[in-house]
FIBATOR-860399 format. One record per residue (C-alpha): residue number from 1; residue in three letters; x, y, z. Coordinates in pm, 1 decimal. Layout:
<rs>
<NUM,'ALA',<X,Y,Z>>
...
</rs>
This chain:
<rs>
<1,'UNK',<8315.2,11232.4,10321.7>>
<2,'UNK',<8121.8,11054.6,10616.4>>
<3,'UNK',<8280.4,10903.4,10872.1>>
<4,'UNK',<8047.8,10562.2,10763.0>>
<5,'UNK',<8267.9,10633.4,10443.6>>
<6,'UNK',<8561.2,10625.2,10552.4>>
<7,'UNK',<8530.7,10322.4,10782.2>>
<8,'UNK',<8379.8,10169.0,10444.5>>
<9,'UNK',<8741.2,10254.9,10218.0>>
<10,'UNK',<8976.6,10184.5,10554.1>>
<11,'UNK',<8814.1,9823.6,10615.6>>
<12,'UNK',<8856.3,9734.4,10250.3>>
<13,'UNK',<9052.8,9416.8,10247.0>>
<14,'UNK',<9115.7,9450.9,10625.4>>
<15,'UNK',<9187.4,9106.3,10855.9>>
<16,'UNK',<9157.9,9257.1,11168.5>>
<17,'UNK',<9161.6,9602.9,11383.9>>
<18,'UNK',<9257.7,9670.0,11710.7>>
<19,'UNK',<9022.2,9769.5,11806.1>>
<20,'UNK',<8718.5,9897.8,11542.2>>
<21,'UNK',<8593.9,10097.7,11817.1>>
<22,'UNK',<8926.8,10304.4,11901.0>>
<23,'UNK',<8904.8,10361.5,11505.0>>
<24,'UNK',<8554.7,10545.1,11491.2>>
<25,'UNK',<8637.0,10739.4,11773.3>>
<26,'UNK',<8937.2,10839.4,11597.8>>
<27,'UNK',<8712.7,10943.8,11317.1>>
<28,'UNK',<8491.9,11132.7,11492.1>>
<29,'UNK',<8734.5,11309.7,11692.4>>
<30,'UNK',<8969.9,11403.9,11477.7>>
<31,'UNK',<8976.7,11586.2,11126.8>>
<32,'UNK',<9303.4,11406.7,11009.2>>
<33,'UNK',<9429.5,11144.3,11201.1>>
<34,'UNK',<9766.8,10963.7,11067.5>>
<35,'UNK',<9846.7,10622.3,11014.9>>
<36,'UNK',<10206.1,10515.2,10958.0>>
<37,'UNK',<10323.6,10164.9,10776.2>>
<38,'UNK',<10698.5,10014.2,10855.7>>
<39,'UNK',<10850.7,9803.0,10629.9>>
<40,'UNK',<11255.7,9710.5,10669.7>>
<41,'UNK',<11471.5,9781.6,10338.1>>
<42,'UNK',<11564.5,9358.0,10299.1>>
<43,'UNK',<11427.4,9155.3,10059.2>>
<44,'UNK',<11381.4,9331.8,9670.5>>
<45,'UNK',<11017.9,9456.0,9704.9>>
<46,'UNK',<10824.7,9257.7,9470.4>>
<47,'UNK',<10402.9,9273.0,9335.1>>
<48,'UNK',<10231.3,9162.6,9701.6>>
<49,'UNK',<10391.3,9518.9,9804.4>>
<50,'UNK',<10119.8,9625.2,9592.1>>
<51,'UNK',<9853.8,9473.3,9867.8>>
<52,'UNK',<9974.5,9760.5,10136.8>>
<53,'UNK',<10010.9,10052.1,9845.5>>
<54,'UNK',<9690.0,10032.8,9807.3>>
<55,'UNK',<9543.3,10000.1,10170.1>>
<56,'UNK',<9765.5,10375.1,10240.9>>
<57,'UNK',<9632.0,10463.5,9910.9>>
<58,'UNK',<9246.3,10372.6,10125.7>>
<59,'UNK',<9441.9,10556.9,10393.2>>
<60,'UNK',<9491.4,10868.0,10190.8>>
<61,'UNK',<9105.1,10842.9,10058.2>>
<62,'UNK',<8994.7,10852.1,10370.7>>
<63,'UNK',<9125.7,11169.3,10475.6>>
<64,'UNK',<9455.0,11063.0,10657.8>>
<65,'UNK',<9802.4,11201.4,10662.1>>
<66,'UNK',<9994.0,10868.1,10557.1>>
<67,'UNK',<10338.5,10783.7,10653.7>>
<68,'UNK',<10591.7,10484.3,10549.5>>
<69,'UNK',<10879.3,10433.2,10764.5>>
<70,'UNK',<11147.7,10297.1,10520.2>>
<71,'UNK',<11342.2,10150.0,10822.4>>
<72,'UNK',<11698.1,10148.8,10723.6>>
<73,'UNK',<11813.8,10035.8,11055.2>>
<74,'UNK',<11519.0,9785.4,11098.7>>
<75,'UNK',<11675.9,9614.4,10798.3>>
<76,'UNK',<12015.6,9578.7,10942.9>>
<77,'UNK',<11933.2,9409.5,11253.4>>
<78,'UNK',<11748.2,9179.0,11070.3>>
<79,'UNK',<12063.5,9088.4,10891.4>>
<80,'UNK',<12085.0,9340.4,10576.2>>
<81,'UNK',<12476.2,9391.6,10548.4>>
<82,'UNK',<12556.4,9741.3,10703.3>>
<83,'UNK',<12763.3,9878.5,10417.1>>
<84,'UNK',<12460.6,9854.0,10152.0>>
<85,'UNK',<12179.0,10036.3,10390.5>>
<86,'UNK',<12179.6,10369.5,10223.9>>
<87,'UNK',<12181.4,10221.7,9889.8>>
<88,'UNK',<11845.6,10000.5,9977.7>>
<89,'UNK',<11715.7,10324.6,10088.8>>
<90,'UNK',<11703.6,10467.8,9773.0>>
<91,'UNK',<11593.0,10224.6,9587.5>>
<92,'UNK',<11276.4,10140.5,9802.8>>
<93,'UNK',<11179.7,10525.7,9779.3>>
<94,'UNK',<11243.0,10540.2,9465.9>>
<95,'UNK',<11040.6,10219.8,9368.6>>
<96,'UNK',<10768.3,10263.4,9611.3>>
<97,'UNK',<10706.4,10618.8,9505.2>>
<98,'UNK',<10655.6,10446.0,9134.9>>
<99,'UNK',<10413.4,10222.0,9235.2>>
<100,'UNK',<10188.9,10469.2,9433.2>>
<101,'UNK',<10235.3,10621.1,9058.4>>
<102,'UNK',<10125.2,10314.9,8866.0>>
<103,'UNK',<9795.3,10300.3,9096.2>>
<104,'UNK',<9737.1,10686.6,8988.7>>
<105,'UNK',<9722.4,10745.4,9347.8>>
<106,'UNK',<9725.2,11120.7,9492.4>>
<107,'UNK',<10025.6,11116.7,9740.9>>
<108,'UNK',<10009.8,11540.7,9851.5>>
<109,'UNK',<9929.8,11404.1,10212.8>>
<110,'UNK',<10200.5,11130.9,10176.4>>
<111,'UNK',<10555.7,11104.4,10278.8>>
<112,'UNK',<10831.3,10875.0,10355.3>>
<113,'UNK',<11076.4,10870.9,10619.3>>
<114,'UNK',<11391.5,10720.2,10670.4>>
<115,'UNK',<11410.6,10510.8,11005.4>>
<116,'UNK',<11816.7,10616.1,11076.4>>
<117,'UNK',<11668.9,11017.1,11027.8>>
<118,'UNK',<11536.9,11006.8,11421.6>>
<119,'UNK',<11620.0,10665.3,11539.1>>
<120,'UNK',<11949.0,10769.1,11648.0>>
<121,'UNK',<11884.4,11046.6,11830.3>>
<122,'UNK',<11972.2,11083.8,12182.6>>
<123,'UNK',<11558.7,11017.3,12345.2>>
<124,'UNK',<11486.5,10749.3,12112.5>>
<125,'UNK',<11796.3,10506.4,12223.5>>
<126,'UNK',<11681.2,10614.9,12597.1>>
<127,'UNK',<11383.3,10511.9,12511.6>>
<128,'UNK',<11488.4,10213.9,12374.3>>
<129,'UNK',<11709.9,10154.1,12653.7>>
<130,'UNK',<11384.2,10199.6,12946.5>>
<131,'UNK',<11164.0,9992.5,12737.3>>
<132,'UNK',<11405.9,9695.3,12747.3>>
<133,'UNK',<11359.0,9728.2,13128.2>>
<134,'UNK',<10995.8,9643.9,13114.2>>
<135,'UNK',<10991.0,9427.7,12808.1>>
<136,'UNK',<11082.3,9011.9,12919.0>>
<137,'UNK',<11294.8,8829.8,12616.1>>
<138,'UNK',<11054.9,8604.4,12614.6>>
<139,'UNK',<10809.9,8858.8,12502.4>>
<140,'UNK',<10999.5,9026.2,12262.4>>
<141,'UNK',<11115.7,8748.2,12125.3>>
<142,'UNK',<10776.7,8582.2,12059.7>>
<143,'UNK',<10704.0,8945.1,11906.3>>
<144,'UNK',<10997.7,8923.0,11655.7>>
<145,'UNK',<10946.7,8556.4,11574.7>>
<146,'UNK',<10747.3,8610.8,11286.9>>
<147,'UNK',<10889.8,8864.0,11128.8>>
<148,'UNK',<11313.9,8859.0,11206.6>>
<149,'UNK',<11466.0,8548.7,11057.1>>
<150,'UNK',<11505.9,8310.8,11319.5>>
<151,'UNK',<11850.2,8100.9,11391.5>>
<152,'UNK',<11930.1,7848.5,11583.5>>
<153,'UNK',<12137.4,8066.4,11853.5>>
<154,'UNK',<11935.3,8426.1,11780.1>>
<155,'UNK',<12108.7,8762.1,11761.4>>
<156,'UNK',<12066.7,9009.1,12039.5>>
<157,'UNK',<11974.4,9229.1,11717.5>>
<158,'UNK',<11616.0,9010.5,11689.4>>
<159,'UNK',<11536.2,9151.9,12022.4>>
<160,'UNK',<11601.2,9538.8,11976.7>>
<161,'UNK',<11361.7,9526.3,11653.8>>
<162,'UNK',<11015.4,9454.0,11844.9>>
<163,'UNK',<11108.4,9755.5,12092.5>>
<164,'UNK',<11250.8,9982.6,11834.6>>
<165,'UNK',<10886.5,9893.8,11626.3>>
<166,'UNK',<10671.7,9973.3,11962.3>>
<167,'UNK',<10856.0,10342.0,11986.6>>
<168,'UNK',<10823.5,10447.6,11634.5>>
<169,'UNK',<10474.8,10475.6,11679.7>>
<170,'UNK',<10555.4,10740.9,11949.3>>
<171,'UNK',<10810.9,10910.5,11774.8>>
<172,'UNK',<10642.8,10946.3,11389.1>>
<173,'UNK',<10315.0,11101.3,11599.7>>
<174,'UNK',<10073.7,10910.8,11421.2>>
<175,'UNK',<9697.9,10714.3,11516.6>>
<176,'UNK',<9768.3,10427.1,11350.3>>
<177,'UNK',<9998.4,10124.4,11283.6>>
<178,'UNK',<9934.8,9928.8,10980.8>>
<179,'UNK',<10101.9,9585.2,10935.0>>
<180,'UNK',<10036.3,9259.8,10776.5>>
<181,'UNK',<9884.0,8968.5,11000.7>>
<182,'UNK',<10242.5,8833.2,11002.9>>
<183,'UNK',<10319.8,9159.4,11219.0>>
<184,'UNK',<10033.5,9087.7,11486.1>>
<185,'UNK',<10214.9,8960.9,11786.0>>
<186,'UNK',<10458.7,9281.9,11751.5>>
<187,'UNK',<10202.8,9539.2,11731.1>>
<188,'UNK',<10037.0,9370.2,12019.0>>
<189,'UNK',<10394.7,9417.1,12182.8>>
<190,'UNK',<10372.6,9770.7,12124.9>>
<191,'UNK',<10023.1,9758.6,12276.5>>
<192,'UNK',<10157.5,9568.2,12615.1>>
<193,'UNK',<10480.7,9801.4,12669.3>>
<194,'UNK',<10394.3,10185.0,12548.3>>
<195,'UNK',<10192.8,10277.4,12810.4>>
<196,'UNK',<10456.5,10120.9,13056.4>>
<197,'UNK',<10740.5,10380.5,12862.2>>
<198,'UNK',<10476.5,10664.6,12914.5>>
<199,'UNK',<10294.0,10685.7,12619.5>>
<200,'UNK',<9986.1,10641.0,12457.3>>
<201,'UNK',<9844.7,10297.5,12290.2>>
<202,'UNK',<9785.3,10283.6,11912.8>>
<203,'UNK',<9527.6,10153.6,11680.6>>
<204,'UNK',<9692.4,9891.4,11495.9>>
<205,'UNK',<9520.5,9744.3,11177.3>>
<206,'UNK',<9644.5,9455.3,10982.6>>
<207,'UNK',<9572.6,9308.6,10596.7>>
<208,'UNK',<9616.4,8951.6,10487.3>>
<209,'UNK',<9906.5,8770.2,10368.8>>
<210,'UNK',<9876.4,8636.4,10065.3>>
<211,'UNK',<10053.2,8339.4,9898.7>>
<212,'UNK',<10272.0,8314.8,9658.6>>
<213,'UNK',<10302.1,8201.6,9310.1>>
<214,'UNK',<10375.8,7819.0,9468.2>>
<215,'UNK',<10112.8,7888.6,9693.7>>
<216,'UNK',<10342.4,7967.2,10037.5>>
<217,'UNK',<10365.5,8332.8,10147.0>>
<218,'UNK',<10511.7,8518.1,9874.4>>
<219,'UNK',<10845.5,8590.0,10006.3>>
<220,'UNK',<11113.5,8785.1,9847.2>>
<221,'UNK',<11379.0,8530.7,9918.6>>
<222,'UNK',<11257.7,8257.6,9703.2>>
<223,'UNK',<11269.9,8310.6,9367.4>>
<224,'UNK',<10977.9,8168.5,9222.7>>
<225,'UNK',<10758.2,8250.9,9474.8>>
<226,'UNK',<10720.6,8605.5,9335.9>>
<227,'UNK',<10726.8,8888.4,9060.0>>
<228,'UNK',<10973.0,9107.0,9118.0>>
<229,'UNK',<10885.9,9486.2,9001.8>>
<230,'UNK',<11100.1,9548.6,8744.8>>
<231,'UNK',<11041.8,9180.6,8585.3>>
<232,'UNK',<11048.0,9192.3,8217.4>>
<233,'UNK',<10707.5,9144.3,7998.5>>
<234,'UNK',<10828.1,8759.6,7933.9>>
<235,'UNK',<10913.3,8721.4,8268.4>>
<236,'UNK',<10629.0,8803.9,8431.1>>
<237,'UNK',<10410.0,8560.9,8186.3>>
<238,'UNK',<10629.3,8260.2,8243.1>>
<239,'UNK',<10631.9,8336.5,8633.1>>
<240,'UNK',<10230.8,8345.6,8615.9>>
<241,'UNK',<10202.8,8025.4,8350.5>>
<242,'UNK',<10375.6,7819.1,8602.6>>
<243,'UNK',<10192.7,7946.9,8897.0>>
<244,'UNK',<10029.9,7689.8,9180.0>>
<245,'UNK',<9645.5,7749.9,9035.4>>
<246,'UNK',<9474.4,7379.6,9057.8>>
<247,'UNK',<9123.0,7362.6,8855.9>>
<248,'UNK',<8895.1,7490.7,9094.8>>
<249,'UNK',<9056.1,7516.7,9404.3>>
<250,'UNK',<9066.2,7816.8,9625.4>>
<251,'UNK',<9360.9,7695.5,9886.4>>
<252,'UNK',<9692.7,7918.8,9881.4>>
<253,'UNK',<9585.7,8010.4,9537.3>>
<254,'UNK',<9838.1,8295.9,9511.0>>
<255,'UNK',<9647.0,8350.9,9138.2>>
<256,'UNK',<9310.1,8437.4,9303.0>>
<257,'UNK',<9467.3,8608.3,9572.8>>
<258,'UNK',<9613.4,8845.4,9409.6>>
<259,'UNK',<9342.0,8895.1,9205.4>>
<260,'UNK',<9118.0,8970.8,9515.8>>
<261,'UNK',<9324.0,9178.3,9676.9>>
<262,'UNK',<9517.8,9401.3,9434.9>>
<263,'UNK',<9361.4,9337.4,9047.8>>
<264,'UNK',<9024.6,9340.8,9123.4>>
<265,'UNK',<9002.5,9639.6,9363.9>>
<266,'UNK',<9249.9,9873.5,9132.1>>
<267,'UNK',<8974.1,9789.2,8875.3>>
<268,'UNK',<8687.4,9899.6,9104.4>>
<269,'UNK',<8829.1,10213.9,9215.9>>
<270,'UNK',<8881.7,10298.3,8860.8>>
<271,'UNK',<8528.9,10200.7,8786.3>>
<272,'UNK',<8599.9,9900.1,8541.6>>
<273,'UNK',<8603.1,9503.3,8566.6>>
<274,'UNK',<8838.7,9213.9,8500.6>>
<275,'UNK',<8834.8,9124.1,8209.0>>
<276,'UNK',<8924.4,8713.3,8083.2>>
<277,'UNK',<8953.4,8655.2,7782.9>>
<278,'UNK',<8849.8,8350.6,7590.9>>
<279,'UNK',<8761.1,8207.0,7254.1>>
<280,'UNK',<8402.7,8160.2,7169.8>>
<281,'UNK',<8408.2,7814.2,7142.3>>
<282,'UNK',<8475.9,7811.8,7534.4>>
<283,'UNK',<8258.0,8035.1,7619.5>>
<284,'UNK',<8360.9,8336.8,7517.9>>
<285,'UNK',<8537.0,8639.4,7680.8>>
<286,'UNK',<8366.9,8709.7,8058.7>>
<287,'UNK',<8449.5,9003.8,8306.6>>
<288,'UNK',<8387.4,9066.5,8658.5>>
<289,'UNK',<8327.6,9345.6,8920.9>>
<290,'UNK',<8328.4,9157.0,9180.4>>
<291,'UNK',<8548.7,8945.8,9313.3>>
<292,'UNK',<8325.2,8672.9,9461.2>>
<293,'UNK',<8148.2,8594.6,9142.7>>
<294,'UNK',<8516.7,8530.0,9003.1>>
<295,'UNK',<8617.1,8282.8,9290.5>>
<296,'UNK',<8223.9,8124.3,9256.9>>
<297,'UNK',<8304.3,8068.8,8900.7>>
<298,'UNK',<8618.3,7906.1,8943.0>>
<299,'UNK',<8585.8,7672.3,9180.1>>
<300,'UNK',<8252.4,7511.7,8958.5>>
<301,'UNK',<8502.6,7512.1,8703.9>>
<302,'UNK',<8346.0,7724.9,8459.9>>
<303,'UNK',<8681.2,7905.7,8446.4>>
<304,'UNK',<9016.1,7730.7,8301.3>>
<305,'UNK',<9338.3,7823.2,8476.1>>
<306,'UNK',<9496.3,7881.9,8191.4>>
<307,'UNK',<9266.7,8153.0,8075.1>>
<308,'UNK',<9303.0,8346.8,8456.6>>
<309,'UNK',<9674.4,8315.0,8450.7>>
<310,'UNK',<9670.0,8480.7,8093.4>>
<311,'UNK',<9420.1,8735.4,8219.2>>
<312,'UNK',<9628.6,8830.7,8536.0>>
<313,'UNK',<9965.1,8810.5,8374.8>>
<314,'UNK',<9822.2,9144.4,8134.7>>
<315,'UNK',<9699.3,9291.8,8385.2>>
<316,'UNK',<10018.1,9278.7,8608.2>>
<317,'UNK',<10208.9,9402.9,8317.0>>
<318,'UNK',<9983.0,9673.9,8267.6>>
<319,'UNK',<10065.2,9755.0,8633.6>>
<320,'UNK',<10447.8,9676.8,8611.9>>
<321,'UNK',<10472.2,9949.7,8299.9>>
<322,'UNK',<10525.0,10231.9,8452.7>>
<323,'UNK',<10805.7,10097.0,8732.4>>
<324,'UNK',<10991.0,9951.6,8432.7>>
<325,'UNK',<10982.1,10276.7,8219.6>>
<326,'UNK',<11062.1,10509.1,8535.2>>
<327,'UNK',<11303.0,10301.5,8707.9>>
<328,'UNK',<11581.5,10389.7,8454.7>>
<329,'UNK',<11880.5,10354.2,8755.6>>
<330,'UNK',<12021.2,10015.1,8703.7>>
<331,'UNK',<12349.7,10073.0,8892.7>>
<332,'UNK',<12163.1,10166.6,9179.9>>
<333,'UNK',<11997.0,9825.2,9174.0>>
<334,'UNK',<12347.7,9633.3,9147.0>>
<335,'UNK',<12469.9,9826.9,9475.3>>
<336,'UNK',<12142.8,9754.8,9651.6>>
<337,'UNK',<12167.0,9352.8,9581.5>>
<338,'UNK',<12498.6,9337.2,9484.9>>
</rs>
């Protein structure tokens, strides 16, 4: 594959790289750069997951050795209790290796590693320890306010996680850090204060965030915001039949979101369309390959909400299927969110 290719599949549904020009020198230079993605074991992962499965999946198309950093101790300073860390650990690998499954992704250059594995090794808390010499608290925490919950009278804790972010990069070897937009100010932190620890600057790309089902951020902490992964059939159709999706408007439309960013491209790569489906008398059934004909179409009202919300709630089911039939460990998911 070209390296015009590859740019193509990594930019897919891409908000910003820093930089574009580090990237495709990256590409040219080397024959398989790696790219890691960090996500804290907190909330219950839940379908806009499925947004940065499939950006590593563009990852692993591309050629890349892909990484995801299920940090255990990540998710305890940002308030997970202590005593249920191991058993959030495996259920995030075990869920996130079936959705990578239920996109029929190839995962042989894949792997997942557990934060607590090298994080508490002897160089990585010196590290830790010189980079808090250079980093200011105001700067980390304006790094951490977007993505640690925020009190009144912060933890200490909120502070550690920007720094412990920055050095991962160092210590998992890879190109790349991949984050949502929500995780911009921290990457730039690890930008500002590697090369004052000694090491090397990163690439660091980020994706959207996309709303929710009442049109905020889909967050994992409220309820009806989201679709959780092992949501029952029925569950997932009432979630989606009550979902904020106004006639013809575009606005936090968590609906059309997810249709742009997770539906619609899962279709393309398997070379098919989205299909709605509607009686005759209303114009019949319509499908799309693209996603801006969909979004054209529906805000000149020539598609009913109804009819999407039916049309999206199938396919997430479709995609849900195989995480309900392999996830057969419901103890594990009692001690995880007990």
């Amino acid at each position: 594959m070209d390296i015009k290719k590859r740019l193509e599949i990594i930019k897919r549904n891409t908000a910003e790289i820093v930089t574009e020009e580090e990237l495709i020198k990256l590409l040219k230079t080397k024959k398989q750069p790696s790219v890691y993605l960090g996500t804290a074991i907190t909330g219950k992962p839940h379908i806009a997951y499925f947004l940065w499965v499939l950006k590593l999946a563009d990852f692993l198309k591309a050629g890349f050795q892909v990484k995801l950093l299920l940090a255990d101790l990540h998710g305890a300073l940002d308030n997970t209790p202590w005593d249920i860390l191991e058993f959030r650990y495996q259920y995030y690998s075990k869920i996130i290796n079936l959705m990578f499954k239920s996109i029929g992704a190839d995962i042989s250059k894949f792997e997942i590693v557990k934060g607590s594995d090298f994080q508490l090794k002897k160089e990585y808390m010196l590290d830790v320890l010189r980079m808090s010499t250079f980093a200011s608290l105001n700067d980390a925490k304006k790094a951490a306010s977007e993505v640690v919950k925020q009190a009144e009278n912060p933890k200490i804790s909120g502070l550690i996680y920007p720094i412990m972010q920055a050095l991962d990069e160092e210590y998992l070897k890879v190109d790349i850090q991949y984050g949502g937009l929500d995780q911009r100010k921290i990457l730039m932190f690890a930008r500002e204060n590697l090369p004052k620890t000694g090491y090397k600057t990163r690439i660091e790309l980020m994706t959207p965030m996309i709303p929710g089902l009442t049109g905020k951020k889909m967050s994992a902490s409220e309820e009806s915001s989201k679709i959780d992964l092992l949501d029952d059939k029925e569950d997932v159709e009432k979630k989606i039949n009550s979902a904020f999706c106004p006639q013809g408007e575009v606005e936090d439309n968590g609906v059309l979101a997810f249709l742009k960013y997770v539906i619609i491209p899962i279709k393309n790569d398997k070379g098919k369309s989205f299909l709605i489906e509607r009686p005759e008398k209303f114009g019949g059934n319509i499908d799309y390959k693209d996603y801006s004909n969909l979004e054209n179409d529906y805000k000149n009202n020539k598609i009913h909400p109804l009819d999407l919300k039916k049309a999206l709630a199938r396919e997430v089911n479709i995609l849900l299927d195989p995480i309900r039939k392999g996830f057969k460990d419901k103890n594990l998911v009692k001690k995880a969110y007990p």
